[in-house]
Structure formats: structure tokens, C-alpha cells
PASEBA-1860 file (N, C-alpha, C; in nm, 3 decimals):
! residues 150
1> XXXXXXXX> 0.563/0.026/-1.705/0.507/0.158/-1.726/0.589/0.264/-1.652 ~ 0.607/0.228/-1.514/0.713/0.323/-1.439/0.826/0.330/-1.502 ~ 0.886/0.253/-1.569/1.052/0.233/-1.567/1.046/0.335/-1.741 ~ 0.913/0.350/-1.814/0.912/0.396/-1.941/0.904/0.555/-1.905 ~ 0.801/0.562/-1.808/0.770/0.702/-1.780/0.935/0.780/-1.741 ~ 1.046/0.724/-1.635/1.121/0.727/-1.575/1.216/0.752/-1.694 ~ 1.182/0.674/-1.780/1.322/0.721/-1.876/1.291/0.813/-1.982 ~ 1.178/0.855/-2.038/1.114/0.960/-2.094/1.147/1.108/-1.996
9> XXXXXXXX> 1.138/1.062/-1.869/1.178/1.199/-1.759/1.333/1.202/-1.781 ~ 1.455/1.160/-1.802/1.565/1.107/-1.850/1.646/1.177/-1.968 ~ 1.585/1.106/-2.027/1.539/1.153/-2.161/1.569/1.323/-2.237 ~ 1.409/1.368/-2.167/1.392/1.471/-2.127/1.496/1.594/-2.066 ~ 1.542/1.507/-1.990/1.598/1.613/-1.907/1.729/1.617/-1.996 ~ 1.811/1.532/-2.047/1.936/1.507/-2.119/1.899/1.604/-2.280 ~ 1.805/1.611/-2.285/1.777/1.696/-2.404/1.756/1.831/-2.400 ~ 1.729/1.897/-2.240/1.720/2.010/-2.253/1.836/2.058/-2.189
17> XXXXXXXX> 1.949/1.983/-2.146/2.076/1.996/-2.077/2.151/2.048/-2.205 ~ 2.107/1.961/-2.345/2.190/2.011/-2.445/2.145/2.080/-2.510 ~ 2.026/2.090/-2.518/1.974/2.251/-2.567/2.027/2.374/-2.475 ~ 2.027/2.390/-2.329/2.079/2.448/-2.308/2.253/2.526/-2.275 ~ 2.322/2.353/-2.305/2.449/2.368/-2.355/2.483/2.507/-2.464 ~ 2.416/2.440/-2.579/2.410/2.498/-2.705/2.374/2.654/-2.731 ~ 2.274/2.652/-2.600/2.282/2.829/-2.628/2.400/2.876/-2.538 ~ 2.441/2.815/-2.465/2.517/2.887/-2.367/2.663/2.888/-2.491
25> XXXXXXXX> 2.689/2.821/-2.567/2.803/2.802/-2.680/2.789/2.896/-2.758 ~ 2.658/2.917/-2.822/2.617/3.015/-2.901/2.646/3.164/-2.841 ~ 2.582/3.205/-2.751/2.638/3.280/-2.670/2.754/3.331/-2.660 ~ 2.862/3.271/-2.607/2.974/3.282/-2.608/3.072/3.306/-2.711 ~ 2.975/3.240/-2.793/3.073/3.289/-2.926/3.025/3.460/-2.941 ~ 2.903/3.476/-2.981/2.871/3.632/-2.996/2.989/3.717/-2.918 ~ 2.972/3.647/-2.789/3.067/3.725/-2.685/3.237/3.782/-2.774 ~ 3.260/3.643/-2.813/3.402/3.611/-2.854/3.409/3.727/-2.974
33> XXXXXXXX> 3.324/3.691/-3.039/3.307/3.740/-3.228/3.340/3.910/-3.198 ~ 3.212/3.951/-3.080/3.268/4.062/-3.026/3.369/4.142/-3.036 ~ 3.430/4.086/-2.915/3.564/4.108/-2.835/3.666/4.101/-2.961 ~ 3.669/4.007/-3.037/3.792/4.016/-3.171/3.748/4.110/-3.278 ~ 3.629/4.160/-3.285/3.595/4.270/-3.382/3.660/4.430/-3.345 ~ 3.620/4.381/-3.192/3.713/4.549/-3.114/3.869/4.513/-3.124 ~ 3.922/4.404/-3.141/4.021/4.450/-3.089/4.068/4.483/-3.226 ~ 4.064/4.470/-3.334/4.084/4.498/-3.473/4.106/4.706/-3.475
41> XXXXXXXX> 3.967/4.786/-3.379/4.023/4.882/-3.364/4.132/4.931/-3.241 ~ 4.231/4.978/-3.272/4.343/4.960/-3.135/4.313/5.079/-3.056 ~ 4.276/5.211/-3.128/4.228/5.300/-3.056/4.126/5.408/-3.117 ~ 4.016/5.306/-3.030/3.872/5.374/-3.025/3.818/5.510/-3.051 ~ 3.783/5.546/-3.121/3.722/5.717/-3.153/3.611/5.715/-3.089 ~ 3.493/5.598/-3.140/3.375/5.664/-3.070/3.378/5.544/-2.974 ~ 3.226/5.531/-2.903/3.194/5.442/-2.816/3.172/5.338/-2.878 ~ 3.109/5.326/-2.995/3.052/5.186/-3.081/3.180/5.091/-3.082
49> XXXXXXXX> 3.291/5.181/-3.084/3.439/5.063/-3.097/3.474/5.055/-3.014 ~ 3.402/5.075/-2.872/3.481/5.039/-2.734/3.445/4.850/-2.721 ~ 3.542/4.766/-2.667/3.517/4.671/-2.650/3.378/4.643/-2.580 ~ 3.337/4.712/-2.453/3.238/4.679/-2.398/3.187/4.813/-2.346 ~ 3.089/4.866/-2.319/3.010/4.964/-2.271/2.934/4.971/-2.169 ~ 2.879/5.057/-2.084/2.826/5.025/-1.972/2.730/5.168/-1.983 ~ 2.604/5.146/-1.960/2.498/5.277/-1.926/2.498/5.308/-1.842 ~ 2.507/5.426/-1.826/2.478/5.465/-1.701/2.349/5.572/-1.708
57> XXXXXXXX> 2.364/5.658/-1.850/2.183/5.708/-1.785/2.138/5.652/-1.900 ~ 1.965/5.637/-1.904/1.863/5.658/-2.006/1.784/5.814/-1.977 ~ 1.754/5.879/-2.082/1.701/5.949/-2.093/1.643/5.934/-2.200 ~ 1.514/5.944/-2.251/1.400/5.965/-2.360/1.357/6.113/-2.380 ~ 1.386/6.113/-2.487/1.364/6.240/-2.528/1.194/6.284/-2.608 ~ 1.038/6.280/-2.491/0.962/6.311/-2.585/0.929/6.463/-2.637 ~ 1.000/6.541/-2.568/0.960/6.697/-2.619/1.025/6.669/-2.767 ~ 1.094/6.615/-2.811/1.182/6.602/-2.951/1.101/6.575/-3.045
65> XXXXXXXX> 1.059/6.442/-3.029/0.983/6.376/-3.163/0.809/6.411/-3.162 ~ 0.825/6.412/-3.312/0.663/6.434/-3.344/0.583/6.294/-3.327 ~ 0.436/6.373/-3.284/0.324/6.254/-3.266/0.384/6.172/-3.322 ~ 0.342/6.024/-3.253/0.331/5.869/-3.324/0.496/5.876/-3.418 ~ 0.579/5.951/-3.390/0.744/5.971/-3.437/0.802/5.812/-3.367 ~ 0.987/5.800/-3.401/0.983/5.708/-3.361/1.058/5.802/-3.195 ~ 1.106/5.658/-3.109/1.133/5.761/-2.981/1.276/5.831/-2.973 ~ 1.315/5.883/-2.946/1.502/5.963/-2.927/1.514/5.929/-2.803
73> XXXXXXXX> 1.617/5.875/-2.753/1.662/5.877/-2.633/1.830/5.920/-2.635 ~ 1.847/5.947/-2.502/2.009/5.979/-2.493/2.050/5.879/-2.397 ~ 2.205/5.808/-2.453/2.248/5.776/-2.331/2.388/5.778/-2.291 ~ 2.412/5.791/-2.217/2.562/5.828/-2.135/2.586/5.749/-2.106 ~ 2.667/5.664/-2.178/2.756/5.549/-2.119/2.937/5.588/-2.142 ~ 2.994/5.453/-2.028/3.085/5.470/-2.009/3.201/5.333/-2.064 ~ 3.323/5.343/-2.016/3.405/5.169/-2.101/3.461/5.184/-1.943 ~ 3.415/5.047/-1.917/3.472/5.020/-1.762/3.600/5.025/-1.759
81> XXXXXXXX> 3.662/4.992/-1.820/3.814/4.930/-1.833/3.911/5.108/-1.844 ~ 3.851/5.182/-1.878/3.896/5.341/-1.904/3.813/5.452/-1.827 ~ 3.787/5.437/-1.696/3.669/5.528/-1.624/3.652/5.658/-1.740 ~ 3.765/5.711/-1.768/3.763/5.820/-1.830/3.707/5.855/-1.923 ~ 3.700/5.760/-1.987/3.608/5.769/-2.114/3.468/5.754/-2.134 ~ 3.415/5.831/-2.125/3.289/5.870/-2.134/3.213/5.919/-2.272 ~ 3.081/5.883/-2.301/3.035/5.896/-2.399/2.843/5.944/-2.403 ~ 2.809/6.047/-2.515/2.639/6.081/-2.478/2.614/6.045/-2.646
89> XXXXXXXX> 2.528/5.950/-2.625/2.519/5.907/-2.754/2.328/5.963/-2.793 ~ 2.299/6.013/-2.908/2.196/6.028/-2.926/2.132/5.955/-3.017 ~ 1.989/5.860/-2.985/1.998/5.740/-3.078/1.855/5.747/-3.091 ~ 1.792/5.681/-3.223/1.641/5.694/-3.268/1.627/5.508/-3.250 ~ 1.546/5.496/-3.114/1.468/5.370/-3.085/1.395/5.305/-3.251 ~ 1.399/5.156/-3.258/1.327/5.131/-3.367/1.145/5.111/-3.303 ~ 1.102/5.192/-3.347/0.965/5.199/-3.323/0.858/5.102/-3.307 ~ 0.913/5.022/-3.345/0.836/4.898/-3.341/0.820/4.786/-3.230
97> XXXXXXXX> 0.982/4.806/-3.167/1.030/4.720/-3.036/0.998/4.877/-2.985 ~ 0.837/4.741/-2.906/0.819/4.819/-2.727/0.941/4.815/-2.630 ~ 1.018/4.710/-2.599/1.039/4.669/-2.491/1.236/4.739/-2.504 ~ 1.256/4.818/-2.622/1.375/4.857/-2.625/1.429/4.970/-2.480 ~ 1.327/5.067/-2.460/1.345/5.127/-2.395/1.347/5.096/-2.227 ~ 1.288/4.976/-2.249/1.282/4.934/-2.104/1.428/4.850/-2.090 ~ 1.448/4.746/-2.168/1.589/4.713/-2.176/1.688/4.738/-2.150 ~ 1.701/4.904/-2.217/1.800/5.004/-2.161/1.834/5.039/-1.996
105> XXXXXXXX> 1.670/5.071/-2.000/1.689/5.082/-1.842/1.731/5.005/-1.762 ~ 1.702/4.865/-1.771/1.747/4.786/-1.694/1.850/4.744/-1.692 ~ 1.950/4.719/-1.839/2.052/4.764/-1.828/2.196/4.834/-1.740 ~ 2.114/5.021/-1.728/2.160/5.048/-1.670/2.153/5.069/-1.521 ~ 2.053/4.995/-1.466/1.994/4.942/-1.376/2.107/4.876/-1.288 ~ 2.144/4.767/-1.381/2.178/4.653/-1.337/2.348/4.661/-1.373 ~ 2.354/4.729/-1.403/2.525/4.756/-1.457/2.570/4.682/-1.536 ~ 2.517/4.661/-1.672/2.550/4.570/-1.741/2.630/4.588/-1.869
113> XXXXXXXX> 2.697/4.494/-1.865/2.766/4.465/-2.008/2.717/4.476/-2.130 ~ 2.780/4.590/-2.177/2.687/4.596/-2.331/2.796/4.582/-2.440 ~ 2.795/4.528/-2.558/2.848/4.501/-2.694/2.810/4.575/-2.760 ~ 2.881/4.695/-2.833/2.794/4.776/-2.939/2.845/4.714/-3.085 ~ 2.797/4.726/-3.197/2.756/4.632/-3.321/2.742/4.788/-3.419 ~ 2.817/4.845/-3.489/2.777/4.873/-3.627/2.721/4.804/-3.699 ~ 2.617/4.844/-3.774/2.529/4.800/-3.838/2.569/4.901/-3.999 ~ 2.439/4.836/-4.127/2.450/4.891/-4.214/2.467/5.088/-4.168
121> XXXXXXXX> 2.533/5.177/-4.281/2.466/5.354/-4.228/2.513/5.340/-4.119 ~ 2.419/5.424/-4.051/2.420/5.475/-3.906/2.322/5.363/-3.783 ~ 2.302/5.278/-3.810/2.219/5.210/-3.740/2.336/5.114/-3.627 ~ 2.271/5.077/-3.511/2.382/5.015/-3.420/2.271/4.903/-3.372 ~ 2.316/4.840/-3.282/2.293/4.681/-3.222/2.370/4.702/-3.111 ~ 2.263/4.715/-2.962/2.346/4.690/-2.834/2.357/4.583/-2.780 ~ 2.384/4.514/-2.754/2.366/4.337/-2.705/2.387/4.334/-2.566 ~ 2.316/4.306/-2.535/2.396/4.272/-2.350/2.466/4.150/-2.343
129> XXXXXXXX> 2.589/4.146/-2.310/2.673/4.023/-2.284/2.583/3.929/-2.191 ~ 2.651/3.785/-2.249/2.624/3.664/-2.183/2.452/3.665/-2.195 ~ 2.384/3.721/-2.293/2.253/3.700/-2.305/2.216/3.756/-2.468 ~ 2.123/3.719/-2.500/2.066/3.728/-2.649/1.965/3.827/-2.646 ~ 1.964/3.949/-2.523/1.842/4.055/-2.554/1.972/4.158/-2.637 ~ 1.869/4.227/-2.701/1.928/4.269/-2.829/1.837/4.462/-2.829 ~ 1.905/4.565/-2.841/1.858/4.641/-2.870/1.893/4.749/-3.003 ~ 1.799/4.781/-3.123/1.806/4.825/-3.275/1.828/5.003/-3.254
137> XXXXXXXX> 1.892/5.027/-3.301/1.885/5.195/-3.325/1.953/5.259/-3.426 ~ 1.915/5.402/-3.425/2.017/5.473/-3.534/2.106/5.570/-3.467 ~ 2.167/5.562/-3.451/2.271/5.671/-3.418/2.251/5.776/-3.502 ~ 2.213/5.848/-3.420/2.214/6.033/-3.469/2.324/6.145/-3.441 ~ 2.384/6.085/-3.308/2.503/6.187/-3.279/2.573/6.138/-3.168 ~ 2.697/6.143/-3.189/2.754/6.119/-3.018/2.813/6.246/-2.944 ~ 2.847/6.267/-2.894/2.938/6.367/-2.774/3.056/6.305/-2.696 ~ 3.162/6.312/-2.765/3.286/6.213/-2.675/3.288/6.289/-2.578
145> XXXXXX> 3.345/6.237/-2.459/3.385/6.309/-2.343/3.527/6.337/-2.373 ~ 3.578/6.441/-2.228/3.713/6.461/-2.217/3.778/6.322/-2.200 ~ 3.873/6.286/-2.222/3.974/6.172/-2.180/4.078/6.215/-2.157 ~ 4.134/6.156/-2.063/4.314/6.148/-1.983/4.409/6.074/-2.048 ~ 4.466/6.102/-2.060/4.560/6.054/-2.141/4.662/5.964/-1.999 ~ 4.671/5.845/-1.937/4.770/5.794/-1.860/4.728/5.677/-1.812
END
């Protein structure tokens, strides 16, 4: 009975080693799929074609939208790799995901790696690297910053 229980714990554990293999593979590829989609553009116009992105503010915009509307937020992010380049993107939250706006924040909270994703139109996909939280929007407008040229 011990030696059954013992290898069911075994078992067990060898099965969620490769389940969690598997996302960590999965993962990585997104990462990868990424990174070779940017590099296809060589030089970036907006932020959506920067290889990787970084927030630095959230702002929600409710004086904007009407009652029960969906939410507007702004955010100012930056491409680590180019301090200079800076970006204020104005984007319509999908209304439905509560937890988008908090995401963001933490995000930029936490200084994190973001993947931006064209989508069908105007709609985008922020991904945070090395993880599967996922945030839906529409892009309404950006504001490039100045850039240096050196």
C-alpha cells in the first residue's frame, strides 16, 4: 500500500514537471514568434513595432467615456533598448476584461516586459513576456515622442 501510494506521489510529480515543462516551451516560443515578427520591421514608426515595450504610466481616462462606455486609458511607454524613444498611446480597454486595467498597472509597477501584437483594424494585444497574461485593446491614437538620432 505504501510503496503504491509512493509511486502515485512519483508519478504525480513527473507529470506536473512536464506539464510545466510544456508551458514554459510554449511560452518561449510566443517570446521567440515575437521577437522575429519585430525584427521583420527594421525601423519602427510606432510603438506596436518596437521589439519590446515597457510602461511607465497608466492613466484612465474617466472624464472621457460615457456611462457604462468602454474605459480609455493612456499610456506612456518606452523601448528599453532606445531610452529615447518614447511613446503616449491612447487605447479603448475591452470592456469586458475587469482585470485589464489592473494588469497594466502592475506592469508598470513592476517594470515589465511587454510584446505589442497588431491585431485585426486597430485593435492590439499586450503580452507580458515570459508569462501568458494578456491585455485586448483598440488603439485610438499614439503620440511619438522626440527621438535622437545616435
Amino acid at each position: 500500500m505504501i510503496v503504491a501510494a509512493a509511486l502515485a506521489g512519483v508519478i504525480g510529480l513527473i507529470a506536473a514537471g512536464l506539464v510545466w515543462a510544456a508551458r514554459l516551451v510554449y511560452v518561449g516560443n510566443l517570446d521567440a514568434q515575437a521577437l522575429a515578427d519585430k525584427l521583420a520591421t527594421p525601423h519602427p514608426v510606432s510603438a506596436l513595432d518596437w521589439p519590446e515595450l515597457r510602461v511607465q504610466a497608466v492613466v484612465p481616462q474617466p472624464e472621457e467615456q460615457p456611462t457604462g462606455g468602454p474605459p480609455l486609458v493612456l499610456l506612456h511607454v518606452g523601448w528599453p533598448e532606445c531610452p529615447a524613444r518614447v511613446s503616449t498611446l491612447l487605447v479603448i480597454l475591452d470592456e469586458d476584461d475587469r482585470r485589464s486595467l489592473s494588469l497594466l498597472s502592475q506592469w508598470c509597477a513592476g517594470h515589465a516586459s511587454v510584446a505589442p501584437v497588431r491585431q485585426e483594424g486597430t485593435a492590439v494585444e499586450l503580452r507580458r513576456r515570459q508569462s501568458l497574461e494578456r491585455v485586448h485593446a483598440v488603439m485610438v491614437t499614439e503620440d511619438i515622442g522626440p527621438t535622437s538620432s545616435g
